[in-house]
VEXDREN-2710 file (C-alpha; in Angstrom, 1 decimal):
% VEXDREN-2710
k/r/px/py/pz
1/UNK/0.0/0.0/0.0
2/UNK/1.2/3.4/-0.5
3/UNK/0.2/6.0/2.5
4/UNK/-0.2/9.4/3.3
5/UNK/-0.7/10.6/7.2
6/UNK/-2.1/14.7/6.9
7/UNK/-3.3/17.2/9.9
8/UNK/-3.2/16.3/13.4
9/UNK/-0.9/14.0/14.8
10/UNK/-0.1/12.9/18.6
11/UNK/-0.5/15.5/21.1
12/UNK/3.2/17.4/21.8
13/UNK/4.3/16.2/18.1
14/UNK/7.1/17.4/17.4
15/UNK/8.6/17.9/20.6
16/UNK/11.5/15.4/21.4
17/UNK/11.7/14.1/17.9
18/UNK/12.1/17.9/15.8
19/UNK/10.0/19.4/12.7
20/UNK/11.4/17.1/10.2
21/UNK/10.6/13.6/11.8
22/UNK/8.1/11.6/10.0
23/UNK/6.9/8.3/11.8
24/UNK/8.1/5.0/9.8
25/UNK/5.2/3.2/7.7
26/UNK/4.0/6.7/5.9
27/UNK/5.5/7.4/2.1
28/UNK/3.8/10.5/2.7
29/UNK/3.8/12.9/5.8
30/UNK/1.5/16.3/5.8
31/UNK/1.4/17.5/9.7
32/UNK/1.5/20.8/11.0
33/UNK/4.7/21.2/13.2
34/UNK/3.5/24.6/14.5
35/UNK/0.2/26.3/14.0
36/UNK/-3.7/24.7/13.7
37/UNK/-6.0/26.1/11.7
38/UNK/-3.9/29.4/9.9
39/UNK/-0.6/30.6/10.4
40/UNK/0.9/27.0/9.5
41/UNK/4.5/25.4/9.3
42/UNK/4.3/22.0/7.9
43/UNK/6.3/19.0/7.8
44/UNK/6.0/18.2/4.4
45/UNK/7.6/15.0/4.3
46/UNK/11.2/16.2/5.4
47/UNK/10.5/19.5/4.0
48/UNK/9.2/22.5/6.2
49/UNK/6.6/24.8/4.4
50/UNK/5.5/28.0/6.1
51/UNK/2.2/29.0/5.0
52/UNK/2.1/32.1/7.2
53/UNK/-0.6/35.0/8.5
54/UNK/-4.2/34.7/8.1
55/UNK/-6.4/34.1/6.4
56/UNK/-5.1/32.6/3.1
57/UNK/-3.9/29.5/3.6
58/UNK/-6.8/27.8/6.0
59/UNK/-5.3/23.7/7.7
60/UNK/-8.3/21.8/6.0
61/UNK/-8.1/23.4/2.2
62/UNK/-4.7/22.7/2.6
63/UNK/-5.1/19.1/3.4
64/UNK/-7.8/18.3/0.9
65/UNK/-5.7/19.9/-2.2
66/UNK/-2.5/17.9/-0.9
67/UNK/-4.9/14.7/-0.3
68/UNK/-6.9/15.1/-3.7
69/UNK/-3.7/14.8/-5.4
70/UNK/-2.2/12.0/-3.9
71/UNK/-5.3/9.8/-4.5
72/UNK/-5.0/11.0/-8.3
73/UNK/-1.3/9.3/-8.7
74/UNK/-1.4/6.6/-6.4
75/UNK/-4.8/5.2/-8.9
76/UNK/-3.0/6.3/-12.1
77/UNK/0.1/3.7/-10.9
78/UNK/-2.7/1.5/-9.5
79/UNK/-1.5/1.1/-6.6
80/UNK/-3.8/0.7/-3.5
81/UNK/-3.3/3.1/-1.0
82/UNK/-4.2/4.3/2.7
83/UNK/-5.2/7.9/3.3
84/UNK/-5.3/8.9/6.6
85/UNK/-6.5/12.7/7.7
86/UNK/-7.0/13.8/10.5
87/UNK/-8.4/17.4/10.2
88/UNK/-8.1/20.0/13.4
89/UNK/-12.0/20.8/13.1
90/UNK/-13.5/21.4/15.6
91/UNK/-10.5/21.1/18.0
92/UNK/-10.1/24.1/20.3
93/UNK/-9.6/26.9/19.8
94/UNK/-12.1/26.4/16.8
95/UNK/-10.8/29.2/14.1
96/UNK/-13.3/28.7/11.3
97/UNK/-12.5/29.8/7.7
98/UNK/-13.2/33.2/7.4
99/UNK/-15.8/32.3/4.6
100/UNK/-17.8/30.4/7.4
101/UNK/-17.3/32.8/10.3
102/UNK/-20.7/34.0/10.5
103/UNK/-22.8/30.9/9.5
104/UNK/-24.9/29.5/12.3
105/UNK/-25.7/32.4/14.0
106/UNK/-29.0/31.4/15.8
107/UNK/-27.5/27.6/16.7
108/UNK/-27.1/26.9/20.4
109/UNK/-25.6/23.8/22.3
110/UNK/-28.0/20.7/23.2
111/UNK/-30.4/21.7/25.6
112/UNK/-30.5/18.2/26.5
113/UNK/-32.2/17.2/29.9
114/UNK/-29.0/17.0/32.0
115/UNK/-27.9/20.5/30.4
116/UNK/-27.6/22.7/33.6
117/UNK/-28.5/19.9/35.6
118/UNK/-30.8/21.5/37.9
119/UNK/-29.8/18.2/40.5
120/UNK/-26.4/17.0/41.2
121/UNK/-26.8/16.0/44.8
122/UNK/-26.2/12.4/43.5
123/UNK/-23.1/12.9/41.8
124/UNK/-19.6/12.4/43.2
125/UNK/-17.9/15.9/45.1
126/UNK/-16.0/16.9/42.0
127/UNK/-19.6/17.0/40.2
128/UNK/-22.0/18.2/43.4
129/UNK/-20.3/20.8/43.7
130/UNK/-20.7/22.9/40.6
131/UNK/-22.8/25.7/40.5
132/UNK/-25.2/26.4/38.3
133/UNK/-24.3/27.7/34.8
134/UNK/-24.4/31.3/34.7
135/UNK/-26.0/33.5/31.5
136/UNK/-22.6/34.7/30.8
137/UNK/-21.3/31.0/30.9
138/UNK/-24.1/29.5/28.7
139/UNK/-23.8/32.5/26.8
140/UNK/-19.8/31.5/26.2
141/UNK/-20.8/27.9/25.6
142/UNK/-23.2/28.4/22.4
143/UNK/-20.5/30.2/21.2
144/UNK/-18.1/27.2/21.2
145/UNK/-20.8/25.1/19.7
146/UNK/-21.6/27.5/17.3
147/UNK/-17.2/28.2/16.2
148/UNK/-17.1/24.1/16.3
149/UNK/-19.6/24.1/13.8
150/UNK/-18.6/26.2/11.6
151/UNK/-15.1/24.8/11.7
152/UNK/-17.0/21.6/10.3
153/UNK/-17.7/23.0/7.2
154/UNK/-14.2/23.0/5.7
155/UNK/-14.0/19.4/6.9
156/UNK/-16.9/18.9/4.8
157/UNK/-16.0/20.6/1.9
158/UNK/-13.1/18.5/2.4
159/UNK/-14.7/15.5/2.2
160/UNK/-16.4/16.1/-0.8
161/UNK/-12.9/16.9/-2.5
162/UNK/-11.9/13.8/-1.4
163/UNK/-15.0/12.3/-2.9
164/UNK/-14.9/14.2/-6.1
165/UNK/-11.2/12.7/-6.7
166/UNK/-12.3/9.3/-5.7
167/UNK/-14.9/9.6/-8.6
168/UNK/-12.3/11.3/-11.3
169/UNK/-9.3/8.8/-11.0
170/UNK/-12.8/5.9/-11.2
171/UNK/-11.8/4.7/-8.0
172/UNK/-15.0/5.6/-5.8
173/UNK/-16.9/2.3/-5.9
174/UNK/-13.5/0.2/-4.7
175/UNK/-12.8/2.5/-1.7
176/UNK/-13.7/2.1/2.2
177/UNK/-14.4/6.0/3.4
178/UNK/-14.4/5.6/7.6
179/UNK/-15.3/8.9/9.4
180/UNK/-15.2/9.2/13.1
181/UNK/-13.9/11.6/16.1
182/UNK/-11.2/10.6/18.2
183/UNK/-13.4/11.8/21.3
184/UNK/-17.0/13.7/22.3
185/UNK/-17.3/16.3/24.0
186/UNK/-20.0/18.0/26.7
187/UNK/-21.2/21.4/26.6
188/UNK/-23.2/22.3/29.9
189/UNK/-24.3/18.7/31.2
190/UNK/-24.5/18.2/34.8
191/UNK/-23.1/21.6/34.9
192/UNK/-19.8/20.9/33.4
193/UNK/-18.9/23.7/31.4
194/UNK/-17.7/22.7/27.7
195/UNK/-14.7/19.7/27.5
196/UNK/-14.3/16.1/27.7
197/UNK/-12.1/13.1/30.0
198/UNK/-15.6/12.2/31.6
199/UNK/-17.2/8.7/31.3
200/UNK/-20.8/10.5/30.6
201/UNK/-21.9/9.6/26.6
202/UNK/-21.7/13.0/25.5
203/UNK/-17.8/12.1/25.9
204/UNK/-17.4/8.8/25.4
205/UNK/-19.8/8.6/22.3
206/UNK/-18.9/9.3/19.1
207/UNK/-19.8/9.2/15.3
208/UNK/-19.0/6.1/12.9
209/UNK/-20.3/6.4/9.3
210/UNK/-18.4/3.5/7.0
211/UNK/-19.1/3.9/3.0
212/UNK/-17.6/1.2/0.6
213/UNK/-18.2/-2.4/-1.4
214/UNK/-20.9/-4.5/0.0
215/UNK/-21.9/-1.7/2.6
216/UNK/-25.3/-1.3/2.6
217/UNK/-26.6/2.1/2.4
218/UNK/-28.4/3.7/5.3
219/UNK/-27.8/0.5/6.8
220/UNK/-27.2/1.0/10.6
221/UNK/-25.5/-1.1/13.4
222/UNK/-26.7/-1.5/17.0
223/UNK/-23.8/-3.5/18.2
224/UNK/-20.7/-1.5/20.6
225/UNK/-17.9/-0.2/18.1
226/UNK/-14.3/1.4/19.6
227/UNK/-11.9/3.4/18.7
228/UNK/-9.2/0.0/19.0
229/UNK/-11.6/-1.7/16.4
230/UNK/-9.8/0.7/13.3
231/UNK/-6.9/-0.7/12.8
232/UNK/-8.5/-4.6/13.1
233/UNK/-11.3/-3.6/10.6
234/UNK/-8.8/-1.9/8.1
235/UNK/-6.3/-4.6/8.0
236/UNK/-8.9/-6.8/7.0
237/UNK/-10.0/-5.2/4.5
238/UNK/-6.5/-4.6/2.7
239/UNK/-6.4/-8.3/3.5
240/UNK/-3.4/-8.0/6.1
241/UNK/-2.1/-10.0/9.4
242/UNK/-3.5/-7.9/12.6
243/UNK/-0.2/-8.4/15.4
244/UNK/-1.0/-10.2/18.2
245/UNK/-0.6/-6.6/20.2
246/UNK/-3.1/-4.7/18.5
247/UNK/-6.5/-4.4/20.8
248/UNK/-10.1/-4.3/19.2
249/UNK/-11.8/-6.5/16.8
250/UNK/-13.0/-6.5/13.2
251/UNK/-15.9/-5.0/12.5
252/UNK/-16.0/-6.1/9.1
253/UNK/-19.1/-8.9/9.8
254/UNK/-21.2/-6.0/10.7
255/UNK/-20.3/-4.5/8.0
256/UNK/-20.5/-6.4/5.0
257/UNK/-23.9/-7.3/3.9
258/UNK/-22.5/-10.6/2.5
259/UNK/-21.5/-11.4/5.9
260/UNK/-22.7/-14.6/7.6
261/UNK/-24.8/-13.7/10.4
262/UNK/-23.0/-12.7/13.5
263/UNK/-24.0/-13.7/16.6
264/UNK/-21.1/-12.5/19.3
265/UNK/-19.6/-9.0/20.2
266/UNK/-18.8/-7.4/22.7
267/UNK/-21.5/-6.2/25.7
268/UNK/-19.4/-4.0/27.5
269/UNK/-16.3/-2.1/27.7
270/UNK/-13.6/-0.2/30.2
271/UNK/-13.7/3.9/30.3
272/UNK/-10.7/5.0/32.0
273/UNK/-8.8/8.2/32.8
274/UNK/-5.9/7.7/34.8
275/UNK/-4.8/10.6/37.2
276/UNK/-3.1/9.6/40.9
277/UNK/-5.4/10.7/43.4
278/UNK/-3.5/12.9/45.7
279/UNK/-3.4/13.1/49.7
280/UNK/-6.6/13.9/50.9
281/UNK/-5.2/17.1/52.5
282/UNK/-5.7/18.7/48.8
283/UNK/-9.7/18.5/49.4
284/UNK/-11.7/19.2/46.7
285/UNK/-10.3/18.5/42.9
286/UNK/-12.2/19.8/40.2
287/UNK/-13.0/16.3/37.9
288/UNK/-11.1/17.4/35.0
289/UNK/-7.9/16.5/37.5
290/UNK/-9.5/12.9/38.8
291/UNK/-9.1/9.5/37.7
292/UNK/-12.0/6.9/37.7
293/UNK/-12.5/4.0/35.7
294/UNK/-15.5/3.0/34.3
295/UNK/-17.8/0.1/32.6
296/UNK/-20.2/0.9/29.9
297/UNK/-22.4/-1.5/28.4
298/UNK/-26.1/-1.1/26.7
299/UNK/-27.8/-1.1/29.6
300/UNK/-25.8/0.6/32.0
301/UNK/-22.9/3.2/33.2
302/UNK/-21.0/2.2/36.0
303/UNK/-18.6/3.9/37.2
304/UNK/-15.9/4.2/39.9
305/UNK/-13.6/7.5/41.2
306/UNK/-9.9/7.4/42.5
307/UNK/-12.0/9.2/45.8
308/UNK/-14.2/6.2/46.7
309/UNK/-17.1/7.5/45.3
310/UNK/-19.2/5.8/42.4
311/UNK/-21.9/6.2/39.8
312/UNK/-24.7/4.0/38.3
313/UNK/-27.1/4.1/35.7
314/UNK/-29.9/2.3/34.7
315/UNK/-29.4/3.7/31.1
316/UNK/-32.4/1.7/29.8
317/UNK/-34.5/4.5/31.6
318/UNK/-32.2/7.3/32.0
319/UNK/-30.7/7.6/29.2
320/UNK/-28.9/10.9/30.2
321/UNK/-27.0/9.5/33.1
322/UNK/-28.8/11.5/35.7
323/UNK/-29.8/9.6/38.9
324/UNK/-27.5/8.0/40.1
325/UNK/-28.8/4.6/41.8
326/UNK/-25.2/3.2/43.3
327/UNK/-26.8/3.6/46.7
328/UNK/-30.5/1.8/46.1
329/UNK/-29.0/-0.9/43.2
330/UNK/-29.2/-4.4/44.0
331/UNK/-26.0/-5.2/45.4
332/UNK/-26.0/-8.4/43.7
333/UNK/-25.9/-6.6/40.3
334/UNK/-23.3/-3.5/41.4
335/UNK/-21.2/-6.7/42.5
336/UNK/-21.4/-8.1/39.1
337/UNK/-20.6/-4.8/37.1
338/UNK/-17.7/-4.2/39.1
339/UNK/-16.5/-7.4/39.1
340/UNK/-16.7/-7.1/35.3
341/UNK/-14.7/-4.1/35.4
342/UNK/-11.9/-5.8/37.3
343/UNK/-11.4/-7.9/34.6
344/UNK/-11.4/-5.0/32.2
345/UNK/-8.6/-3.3/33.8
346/UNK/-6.2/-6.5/34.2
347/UNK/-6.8/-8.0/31.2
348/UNK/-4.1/-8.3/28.1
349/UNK/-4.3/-9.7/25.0
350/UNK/-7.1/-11.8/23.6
351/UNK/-8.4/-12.0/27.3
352/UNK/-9.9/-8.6/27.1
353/UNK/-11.9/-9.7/24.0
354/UNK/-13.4/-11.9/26.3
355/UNK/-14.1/-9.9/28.7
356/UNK/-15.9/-7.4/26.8
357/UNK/-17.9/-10.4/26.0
358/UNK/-18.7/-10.7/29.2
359/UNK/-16.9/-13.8/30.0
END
């Protein structure tokens, strides 16, 4: 396969390894080494490019010119390939184009039921304790949701170059498009301001469309898809070996409408954010500083803090994770979730496929 890596990379790149270092397995390399969104230095496979000042040269054009033109030579030498982008939109500090700056003007964030939670009583310290959201701060939070928007419409104008030069080079109908985010984010539940590193869904949840041969469209699948399940599904596909290291699972028999029917996959998996607790003399932490570790399967949230404190949810009926019923839960059942969770957290290898399974 011939491959191309563009946008963000891992967070700190390129401290430690300088502006010129491209990771080994890529023949092409596209990353901003300083800069997101304008104002760009980029590693352009050994080569820095400065594409400087605003507001010419926006990250996602960028990326879609440089990626629309590698799928046009790698299908005129035939040659299978791997494109991998991974646009800034809507990262923080969400700059949009300056041709979308002033779309969405009347959106607002989800006023879902937990939004401004009017009840946290229930919730661990680093949760009861927040006040309620102020005008000024929901005020502030629209404003995200609205700049993350708009920052989406370059990424889809991006896709549709992407698209569009799938279709010209007559390559469309063999090609696997996967879209996703790399994490969710929360904008006023429970009264947490606008972030993520919770185990709540509106962080832990995240898009997965899949277009490509024996796909069916507006198909959808109910079963519980990760993150680690990528780099399995992929490397079936391109009809590789997945290492014995790599975590996750196919997902190509829920894909593939040809598939024999699939009975097993996973019912629950480990949410983790690891952060030492420190002595109790430092009192109250705010929860973007905790740890906890967590077990989410289709029926419920359960979750446990590096303070002693827990969370469970019945999500079949509260699907917004807002009482808590640790305290009133049959303790046969909290028993079973956490010893679950145990398992989670020590297993390696293909034991934690069987654990998420539940066995």
């Amino acid at each position: 396969y011939r491959t191309i890596y563009l946008g963000k990379y891992m967070n700190e790149y390129p401290r430690g390894v300088g502006d010129t270092y491209v990771p080994p397995g890529w023949d092409e390399w596209y990353v901003p080494v300083r800069g997101q969104y304008y104002d760009l230095k980029i590693n352009d496979t050994g080569e820095l490019v400065d594409y400087p000042g605003c507001c010419e040269h926006y990250e996602a054009d960028l990326e879609a010119v440089r990626a629309a033109d590698f799928i046009r030579r790698a299908a005129a030498d035939t040659a299978p390939f791997l494109v991998y982008l991974s646009s800034y939109g809507p990262h923080l500090p969400s700059t949009p184009a300056l041709r979308h700056q002033t779309a969405f003007g009347a959106e607002v964030a989800p006023r879902t039921p937990s939004f401004d939670e009017a009840d946290v009583s229930d919730k661990p310290e680093t949760i009861s304790r927040l006040p309620r959201l102020t005008p000024e701060l929901i005020e502030r939070t629209d404003g995200i949701f609205r700049d993350r928007l708009r920052t989406m419409l370059a990424v889809e104008e991006l896709m549709d170059t992407l698209v569009a030069a799938l279709e010209e080079a007559g390559v469309r109908e063999e090609t696997y498009i996967f879209f996703t985010s790399e994490n969710g984010w929360h904008y006023g539940e429970h009264r947490m301001r606008w972030g993520k590193t919770t185990s709540y869904d509106e962080d832990i949840r995240v898009p997965l469309f899949v277009l490509g041969p024996g796909v069916p469209s507006g198909g959808t699948v109910d079963q519980i898809a990760l993150s680690i399940d990528l780099a399995p599904t992929i490397a079936q596909l391109a009809g590789a070996t997945t290492p014995g290291f790599v975590d996750g699972r196919s997902m190509t028999p829920l894909l593939l409408s040809s598939s024999t029917p699939f009975d097993g996959w996973r019912q629950g998996f480990i949410t983790q954010r690891w952060r030492p607790y420190p002595d109790s003399t430092a009192g109250y932490m705010p929860y973007w500083l905790l740890g906890y570790r967590g077990l989410r399967t289709d029926d419920y949230l359960y979750v446990e803090w590096d303070t002693g404190e827990f969370e469970l949810y019945d999500r079949g009926i509260d699907p917004f994770e807002m009482d808590n019923i640790y305290d009133t839960a049959d303790p046969a059942l909290v028993q079973s979730l956490a010893n679950w969770l145990d398992r989670l957290a020590a297993c390696s290898g293909g034991a934690c496929t069987l654990a998420e399974d539940g066995s």
